[in-house]
DOGU-724337 format. One record per residue (C-alpha): residue number from 1; x negated, y negated, z. Coordinates in steps of 0.05 Angstrom, whole numbers. Layout:
residues N
ATOM num     c1     c2     c3
ATOM NUM      X      Y      Z
...
This chain:
residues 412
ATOM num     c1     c2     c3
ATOM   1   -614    531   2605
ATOM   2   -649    584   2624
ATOM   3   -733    592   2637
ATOM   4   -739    641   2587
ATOM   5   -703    590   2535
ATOM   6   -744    533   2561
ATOM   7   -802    578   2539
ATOM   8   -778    590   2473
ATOM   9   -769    522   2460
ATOM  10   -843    499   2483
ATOM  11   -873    549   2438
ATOM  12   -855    510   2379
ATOM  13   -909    461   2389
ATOM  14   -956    487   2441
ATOM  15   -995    426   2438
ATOM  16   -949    388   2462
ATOM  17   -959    418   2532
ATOM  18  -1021    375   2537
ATOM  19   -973    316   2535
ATOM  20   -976    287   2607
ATOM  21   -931    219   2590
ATOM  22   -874    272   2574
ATOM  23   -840    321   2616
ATOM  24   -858    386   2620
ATOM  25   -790    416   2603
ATOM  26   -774    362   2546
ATOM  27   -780    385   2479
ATOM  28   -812    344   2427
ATOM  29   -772    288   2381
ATOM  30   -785    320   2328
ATOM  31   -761    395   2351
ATOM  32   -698    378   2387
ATOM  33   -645    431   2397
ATOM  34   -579    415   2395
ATOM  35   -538    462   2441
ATOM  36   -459    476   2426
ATOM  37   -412    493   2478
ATOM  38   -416    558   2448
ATOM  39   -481    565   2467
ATOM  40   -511    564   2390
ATOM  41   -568    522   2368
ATOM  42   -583    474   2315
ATOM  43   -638    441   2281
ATOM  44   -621    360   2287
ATOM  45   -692    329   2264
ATOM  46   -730    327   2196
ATOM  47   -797    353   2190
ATOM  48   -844    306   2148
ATOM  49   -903    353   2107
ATOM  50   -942    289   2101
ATOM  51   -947    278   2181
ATOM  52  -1007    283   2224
ATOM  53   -995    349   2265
ATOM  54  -1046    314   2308
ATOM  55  -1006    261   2330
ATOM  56   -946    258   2365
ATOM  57   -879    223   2350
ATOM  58   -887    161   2401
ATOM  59   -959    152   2363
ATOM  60   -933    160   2301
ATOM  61   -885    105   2316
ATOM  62   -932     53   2352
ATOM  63   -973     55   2280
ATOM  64   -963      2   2227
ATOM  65   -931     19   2170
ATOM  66   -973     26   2104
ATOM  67   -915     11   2048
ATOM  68   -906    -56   2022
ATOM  69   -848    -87   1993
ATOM  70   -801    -56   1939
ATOM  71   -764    -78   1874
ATOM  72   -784   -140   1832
ATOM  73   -810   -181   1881
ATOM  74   -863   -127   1906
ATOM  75   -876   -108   1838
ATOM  76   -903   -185   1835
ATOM  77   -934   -189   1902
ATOM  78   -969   -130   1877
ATOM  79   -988   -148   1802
ATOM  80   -978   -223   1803
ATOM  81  -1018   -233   1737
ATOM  82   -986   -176   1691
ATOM  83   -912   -201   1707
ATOM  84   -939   -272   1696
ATOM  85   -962   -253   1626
ATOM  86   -897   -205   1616
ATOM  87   -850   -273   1630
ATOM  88   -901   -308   1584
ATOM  89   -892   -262   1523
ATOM  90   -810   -252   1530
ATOM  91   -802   -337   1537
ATOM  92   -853   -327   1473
ATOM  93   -810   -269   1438
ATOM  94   -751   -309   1446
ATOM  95   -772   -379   1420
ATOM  96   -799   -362   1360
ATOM  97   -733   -330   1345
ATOM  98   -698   -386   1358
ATOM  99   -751   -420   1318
ATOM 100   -740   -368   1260
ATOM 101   -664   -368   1257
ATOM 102   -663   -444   1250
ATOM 103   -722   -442   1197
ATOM 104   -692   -379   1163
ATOM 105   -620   -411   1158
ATOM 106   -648   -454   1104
ATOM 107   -672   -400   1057
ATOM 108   -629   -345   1010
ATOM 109   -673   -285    992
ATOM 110   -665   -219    954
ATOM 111   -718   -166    947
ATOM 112   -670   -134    884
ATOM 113   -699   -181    840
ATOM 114   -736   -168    772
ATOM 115   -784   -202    716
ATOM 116   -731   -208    656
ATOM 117   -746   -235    583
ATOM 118   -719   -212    511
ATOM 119   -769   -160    486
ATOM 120   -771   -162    411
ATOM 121   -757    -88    367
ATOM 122   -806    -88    313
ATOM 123   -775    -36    268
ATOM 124   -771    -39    189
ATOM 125   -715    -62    135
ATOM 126   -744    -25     78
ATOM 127   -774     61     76
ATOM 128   -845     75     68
ATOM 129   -904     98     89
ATOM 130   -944     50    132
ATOM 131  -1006     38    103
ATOM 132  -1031    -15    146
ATOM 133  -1025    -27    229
ATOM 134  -1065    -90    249
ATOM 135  -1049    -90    326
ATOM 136  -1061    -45    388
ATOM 137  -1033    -36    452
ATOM 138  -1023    -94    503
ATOM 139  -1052   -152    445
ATOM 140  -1028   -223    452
ATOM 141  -1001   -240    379
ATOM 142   -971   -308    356
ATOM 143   -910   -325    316
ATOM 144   -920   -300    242
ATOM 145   -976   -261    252
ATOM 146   -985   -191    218
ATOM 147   -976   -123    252
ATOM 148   -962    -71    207
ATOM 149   -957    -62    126
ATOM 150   -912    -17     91
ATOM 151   -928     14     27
ATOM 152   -909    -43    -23
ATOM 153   -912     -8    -96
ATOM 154   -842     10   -115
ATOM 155   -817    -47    -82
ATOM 156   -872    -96   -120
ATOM 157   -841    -55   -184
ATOM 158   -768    -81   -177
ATOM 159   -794   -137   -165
ATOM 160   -824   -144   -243
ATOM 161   -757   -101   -271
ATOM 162   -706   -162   -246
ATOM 163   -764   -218   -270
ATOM 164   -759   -171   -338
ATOM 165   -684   -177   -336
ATOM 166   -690   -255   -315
ATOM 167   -728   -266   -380
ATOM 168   -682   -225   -427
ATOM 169   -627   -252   -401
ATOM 170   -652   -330   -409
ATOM 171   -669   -305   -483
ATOM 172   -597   -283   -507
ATOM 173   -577   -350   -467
ATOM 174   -624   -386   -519
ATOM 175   -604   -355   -571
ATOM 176   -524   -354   -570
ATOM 177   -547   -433   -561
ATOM 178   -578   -431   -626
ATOM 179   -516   -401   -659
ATOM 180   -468   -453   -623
ATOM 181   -512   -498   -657
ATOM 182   -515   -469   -727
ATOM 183   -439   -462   -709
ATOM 184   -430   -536   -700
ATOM 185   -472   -550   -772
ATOM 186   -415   -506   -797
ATOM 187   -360   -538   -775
ATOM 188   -388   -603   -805
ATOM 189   -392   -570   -869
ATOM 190   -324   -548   -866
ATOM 191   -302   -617   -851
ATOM 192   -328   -640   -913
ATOM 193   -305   -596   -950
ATOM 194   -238   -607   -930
ATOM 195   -240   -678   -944
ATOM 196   -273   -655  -1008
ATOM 197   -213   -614  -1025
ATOM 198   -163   -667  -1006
ATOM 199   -191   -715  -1056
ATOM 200   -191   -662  -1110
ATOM 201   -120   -656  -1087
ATOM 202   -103   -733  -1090
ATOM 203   -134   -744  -1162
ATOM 204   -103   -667  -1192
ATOM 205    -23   -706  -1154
ATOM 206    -46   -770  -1202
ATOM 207    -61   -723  -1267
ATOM 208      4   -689  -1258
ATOM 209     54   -748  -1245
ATOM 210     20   -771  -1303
ATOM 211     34   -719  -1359
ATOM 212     91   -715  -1326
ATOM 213    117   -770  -1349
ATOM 214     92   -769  -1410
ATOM 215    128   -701  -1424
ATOM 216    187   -745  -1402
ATOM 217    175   -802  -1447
ATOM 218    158   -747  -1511
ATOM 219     86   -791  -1510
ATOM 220     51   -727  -1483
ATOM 221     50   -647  -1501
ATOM 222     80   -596  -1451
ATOM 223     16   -556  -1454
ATOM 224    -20   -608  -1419
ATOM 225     36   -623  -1363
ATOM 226     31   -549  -1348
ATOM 227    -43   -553  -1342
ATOM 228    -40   -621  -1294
ATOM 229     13   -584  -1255
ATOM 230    -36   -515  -1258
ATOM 231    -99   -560  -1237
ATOM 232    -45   -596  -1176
ATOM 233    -31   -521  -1140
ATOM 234   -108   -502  -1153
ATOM 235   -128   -563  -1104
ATOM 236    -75   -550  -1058
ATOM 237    -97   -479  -1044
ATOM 238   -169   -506  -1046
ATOM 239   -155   -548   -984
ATOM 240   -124   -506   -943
ATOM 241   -178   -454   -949
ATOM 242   -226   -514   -925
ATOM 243   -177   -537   -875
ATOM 244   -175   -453   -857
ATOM 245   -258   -453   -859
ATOM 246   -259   -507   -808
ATOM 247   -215   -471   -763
ATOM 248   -255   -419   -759
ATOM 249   -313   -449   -750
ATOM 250   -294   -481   -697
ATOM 251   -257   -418   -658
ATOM 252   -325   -386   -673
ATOM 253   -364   -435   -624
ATOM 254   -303   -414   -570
ATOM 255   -325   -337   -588
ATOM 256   -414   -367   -578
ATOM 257   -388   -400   -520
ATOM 258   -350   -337   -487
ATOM 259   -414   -302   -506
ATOM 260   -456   -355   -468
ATOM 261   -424   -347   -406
ATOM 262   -429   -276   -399
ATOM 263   -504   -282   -421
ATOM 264   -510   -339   -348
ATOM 265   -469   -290   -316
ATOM 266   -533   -225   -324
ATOM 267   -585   -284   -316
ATOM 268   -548   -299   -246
ATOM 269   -559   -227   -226
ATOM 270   -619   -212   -258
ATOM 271   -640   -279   -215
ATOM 272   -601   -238   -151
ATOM 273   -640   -176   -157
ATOM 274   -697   -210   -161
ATOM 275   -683   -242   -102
ATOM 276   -661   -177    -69
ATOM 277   -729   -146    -98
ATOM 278   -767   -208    -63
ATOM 279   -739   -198      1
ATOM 280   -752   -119      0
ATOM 281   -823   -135    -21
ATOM 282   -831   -187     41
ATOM 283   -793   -139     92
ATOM 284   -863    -92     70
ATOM 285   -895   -135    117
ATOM 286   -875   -137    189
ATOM 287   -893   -198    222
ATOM 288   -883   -220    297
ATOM 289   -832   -267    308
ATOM 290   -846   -297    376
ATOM 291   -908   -305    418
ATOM 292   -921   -245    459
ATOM 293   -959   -185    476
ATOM 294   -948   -104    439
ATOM 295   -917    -60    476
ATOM 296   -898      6    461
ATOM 297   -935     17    404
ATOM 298   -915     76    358
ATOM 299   -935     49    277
ATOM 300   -987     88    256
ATOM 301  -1021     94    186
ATOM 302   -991    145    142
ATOM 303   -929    148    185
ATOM 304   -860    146    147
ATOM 305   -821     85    169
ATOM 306   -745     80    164
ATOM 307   -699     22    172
ATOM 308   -675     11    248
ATOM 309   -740     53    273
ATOM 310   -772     21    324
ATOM 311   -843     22    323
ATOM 312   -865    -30    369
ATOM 313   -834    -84    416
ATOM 314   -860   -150    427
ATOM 315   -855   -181    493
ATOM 316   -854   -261    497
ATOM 317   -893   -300    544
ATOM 318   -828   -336    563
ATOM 319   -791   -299    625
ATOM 320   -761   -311    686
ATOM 321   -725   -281    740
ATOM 322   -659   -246    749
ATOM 323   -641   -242    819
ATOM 324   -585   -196    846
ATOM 325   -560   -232    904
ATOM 326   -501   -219    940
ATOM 327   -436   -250    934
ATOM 328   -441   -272   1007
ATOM 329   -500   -312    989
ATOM 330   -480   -355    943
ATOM 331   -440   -409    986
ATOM 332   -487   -460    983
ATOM 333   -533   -441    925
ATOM 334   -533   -487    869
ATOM 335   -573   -504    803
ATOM 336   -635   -540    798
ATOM 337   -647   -517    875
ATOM 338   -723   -498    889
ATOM 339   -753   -427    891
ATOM 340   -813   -391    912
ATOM 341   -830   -330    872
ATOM 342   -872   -277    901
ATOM 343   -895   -225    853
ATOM 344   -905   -155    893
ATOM 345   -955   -138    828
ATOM 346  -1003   -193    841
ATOM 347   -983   -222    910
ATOM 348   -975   -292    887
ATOM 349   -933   -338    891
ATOM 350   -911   -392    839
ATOM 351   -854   -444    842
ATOM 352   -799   -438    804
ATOM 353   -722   -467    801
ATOM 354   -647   -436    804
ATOM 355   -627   -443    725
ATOM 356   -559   -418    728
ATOM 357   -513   -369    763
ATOM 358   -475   -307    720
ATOM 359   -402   -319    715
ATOM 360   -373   -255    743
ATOM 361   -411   -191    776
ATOM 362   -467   -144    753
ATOM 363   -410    -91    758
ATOM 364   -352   -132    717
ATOM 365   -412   -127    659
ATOM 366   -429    -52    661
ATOM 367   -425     -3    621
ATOM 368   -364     28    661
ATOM 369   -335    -27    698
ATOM 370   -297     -9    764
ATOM 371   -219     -9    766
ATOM 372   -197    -32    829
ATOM 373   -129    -24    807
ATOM 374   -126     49    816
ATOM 375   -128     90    876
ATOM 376   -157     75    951
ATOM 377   -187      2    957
ATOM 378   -252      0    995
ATOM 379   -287    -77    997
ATOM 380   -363    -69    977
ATOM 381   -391   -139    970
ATOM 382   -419   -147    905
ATOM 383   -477   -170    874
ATOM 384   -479   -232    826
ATOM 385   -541   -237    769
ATOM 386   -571   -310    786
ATOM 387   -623   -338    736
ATOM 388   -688   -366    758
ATOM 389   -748   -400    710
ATOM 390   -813   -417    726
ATOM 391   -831   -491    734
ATOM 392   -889   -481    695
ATOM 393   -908   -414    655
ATOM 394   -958   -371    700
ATOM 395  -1028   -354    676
ATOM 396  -1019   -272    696
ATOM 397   -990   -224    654
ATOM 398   -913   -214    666
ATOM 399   -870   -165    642
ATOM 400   -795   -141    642
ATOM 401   -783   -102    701
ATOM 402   -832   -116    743
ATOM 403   -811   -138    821
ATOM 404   -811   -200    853
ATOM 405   -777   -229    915
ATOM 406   -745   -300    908
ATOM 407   -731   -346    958
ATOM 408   -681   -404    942
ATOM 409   -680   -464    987
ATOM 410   -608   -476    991
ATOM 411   -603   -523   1048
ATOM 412   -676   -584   1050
């Protein structure tokens, strides 16, 4: 190596010269030149931006280092009380799952669950004008009470036309009754006439064999045989037109009787459209016909109402719950097993019990049932309707519809 190289190579770190521990013509650690055979030089050592210029390599090296520890186990050395509490809240995290899977295990819940009941359609039987509404939205009403009034005039008129009919047809009953009886005094008459003809009979048979044989015996005249015999054909004619009177008399009270039963048959309907005209006249009263509360309320006064028109619904105070669980649910969910209800409307909670599970899925009873049968099969688990009542009827306001979230206790 050359002096003029050596030169070169010192004025990389010029204060290094005041080095006396290290020869004058060795360059520093961290400069060193490597020199090829070829006589080309290379950079071997690493310049640090964060070292002391002031100090050299050898002091750099005596010093202690600064750096703990790496990794997990510095990270504790370092913050002993934060990993503590981090290992506290995962052992924490995963008990109380543990502790939730086996208390959760024991329960079946469904948040597609709803208040259900059998609302009431108020609409009329009869057409009118409503002339009467005695109710208003949301009011509790009882069994029987009154809620609206239809007109009731034309119907209160048919009403006294079939009584009308009732009474005429009871009077031509009473009166084909008197002629059955006058009818009967007839035929009594007739009898004794006939019997008064056949004795007229008997006694003109005696006069006649008599002169008869007279005429025969020459103690008696012709003329009178001929009259005996005259006076005999007389009385038989006379009692056959009494036994023919008596016939009649009594085919007559066949005739009163034919006569009567037509008569019962108009008294039966007058009596049926009377009946009919009753019922019309009570339909002009609607009436509730389970305790509830109005809903829906569209009767008002003045307003034509028509047979099958709603005009209000009645919602009982008896529901329950229909809960939609899923088919993979129901494995050990029976009837009579407890339930908590919790009502999202009023956040409360009130007991209840399983009543009874649908036989078949919400789907097989839909309006358009699906048809596996056809096309691609693709398994969705279904959803089965289970019923659930309350053990004892709540004191809030229920209705149809309204959400709840059921938990059934399938396993104590």
């Amino acid at each position: 190596m050359s002096s003029a190289d050596a030169r070169d190579i010192r004025a990389v770190d010029p204060r290094s010269e005041g080095d006396n521990r290290r020869h004058p013509e060795e360059p520093p650690v961290r400069d060193r030149i490597d020199v090829s055979a070829k006589g080309e030089q290379r950079d071997t050592g690493r310049k640090n931006p964060d070292e002391n210029p002031d100090k050299n390599p050898k002091q750099a090296d005596s010093e202690p280092k600064e750096h703990g520890p790496s990794g997990f186990s510095g990270a504790i050395k370092k913050h002993p009380i934060a990993m503590i509490v981090c290992l506290g809240l995962i052992v924490a995290g995963v008990v109380a799952g543990t502790l939730w899977y086996f208390h959760a295990r024991h329960f079946e819940s469904t948040d597609d669950a709803f208040i259900d009941g059998r609302p009431v359609l108020i609409s009329p039987q009869v057409t009118g004008n409503i002339v009467q509404v005695n109710v208003t939205d949301n009011q509790p009403v009882k069994s029987g009470d009154l809620l609206a009034k239809i007109d009731p005039r034309d119907y209160q008129a048919s009403v006294d036309q079939a009584a009308a009919q009732i009474r005429q047809s009871e009077a031509t009953m009473k009166n084909i009754d008197a002629q059955i009886a006058v009818q009967r005094s007839q035929i009594e008459q007739a009898n004794k006439q006939e019997v008064e003809a056949q004795a007229a009979l008997n006694f003109s048979q005696d006069e006649n064999k008599r002169y008869q044989d007279l005429v025969n015996t020459g103690a008696g005249t012709v003329q009178r045989a001929q009259q005996a015999s005259s006076d005999l054909l007389s009385k038989q004619a006379g009692l056959a037109a009494a036994s023919a009177a008596k016939i009649a008399a009594e085919r007559q009270i066949d005739v009163l009787e034919a006569q009567k039963g037509v008569a019962a048959a108009q008294l039966d309907q007058s009596k049926a459209q009377k009946d009919q005209a009753d019922a019309n006249l009570g339909r002009t009263e609607l009436r509730a016909t389970v305790d509830g509360r109005v809903a829906k309320l569209t009767a008002a006064v003045g307003a034509l109402a028509a047979p099958a028109q709603a005009i209000m619904v009645v919602v009982p105070f008896d529901v329950w719950v229909t809960a939609n669980f899923k088919e993979s649910q129901l494995a050990d969910m029976r009837v009579g097993q407890p339930v908590t209800i919790s009502i999202d409307a009023f956040g409360q909670s009130f007991p209840g019990h399983v009543d009874g599970v649908q036989a078949g899925s919400g789907t097989a009873f839909s309006l358009l049932p699906a048809e596996n049968a056809t096309g691609n099969y693709v398994k969705v688990v279904q959803r089965v309707p289970v019923k659930i009542t309350f053990d004892a009827r709540p004191e809030i306001e229920l209705g149809p519809g309204m959400s709840v979230v059921p938990s059934v206790t399938v396993r104590p």
